[in-house]
C-alpha positions in Angstrom: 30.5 22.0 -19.0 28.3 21.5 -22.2 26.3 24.3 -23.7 22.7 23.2 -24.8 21.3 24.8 -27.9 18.4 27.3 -27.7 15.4 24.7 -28.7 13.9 25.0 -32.3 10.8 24.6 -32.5 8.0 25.2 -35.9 5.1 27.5 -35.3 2.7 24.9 -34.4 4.9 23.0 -32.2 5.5 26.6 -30.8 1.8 27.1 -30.0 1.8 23.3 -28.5 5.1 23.9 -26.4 3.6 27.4 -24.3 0.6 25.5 -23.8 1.8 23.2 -21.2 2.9 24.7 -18.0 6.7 25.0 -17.4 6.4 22.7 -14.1 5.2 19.9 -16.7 7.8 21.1 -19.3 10.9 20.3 -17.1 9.3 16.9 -15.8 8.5 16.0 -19.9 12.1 16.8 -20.8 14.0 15.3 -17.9 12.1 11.5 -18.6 12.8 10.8 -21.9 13.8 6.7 -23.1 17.4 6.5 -24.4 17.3 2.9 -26.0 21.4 3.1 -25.7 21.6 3.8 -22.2 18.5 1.6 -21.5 17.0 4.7 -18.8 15.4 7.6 -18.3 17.3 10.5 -19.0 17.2 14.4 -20.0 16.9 15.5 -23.7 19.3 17.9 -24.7 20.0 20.2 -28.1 16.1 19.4 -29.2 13.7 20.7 -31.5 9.7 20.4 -32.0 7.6 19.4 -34.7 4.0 18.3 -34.5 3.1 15.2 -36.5 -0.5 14.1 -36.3 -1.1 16.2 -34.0 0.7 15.2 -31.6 3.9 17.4 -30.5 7.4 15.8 -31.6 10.7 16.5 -29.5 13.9 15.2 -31.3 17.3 15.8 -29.4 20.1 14.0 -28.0 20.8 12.0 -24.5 22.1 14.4 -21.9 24.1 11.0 -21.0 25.9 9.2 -24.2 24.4 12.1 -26.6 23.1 9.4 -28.5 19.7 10.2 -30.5 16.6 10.6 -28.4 12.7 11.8 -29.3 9.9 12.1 -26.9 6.0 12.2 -28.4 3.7 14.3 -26.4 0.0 13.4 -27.1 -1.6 16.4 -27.6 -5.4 15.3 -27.8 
């Protein structure tokens, strides 16, 4: 069993994060690109910034645990 960390997020990427409903949450996390496994897969240990306005998530690969981000446009 692996424990995930408790995300970390900045206050704006907070704000960003509650906005979107936790249905849409789960479906955002669970379909990030892992280049190293070449698929889809489930972002673990992450955190969120927001970078030009758009919301940042930077974790790992719930698979090879290999570094992973996910971009959410937030416009």
């Amino acid at each position: 069993m692996t424990i995930e960390s408790i995300p970390k997020f900045t206050g704006p990427a907070a704000k960003l994060w509650a906005a979107i409903p936790s249905h849409s949450q789960k479906l955002l996390l669970s379909n990030v690109w892992c280049g190293k496994c070449r698929h889809e897969v489930t972002i673990i240990n992450f955190s969120g910034v927001v970078k030009a306005g758009d919301l940042l998530l930077v974790g790992s690969c719930s698979e090879c645990h290999g570094d992973v981000a996910r971009v959410i446009e937030m416009s």
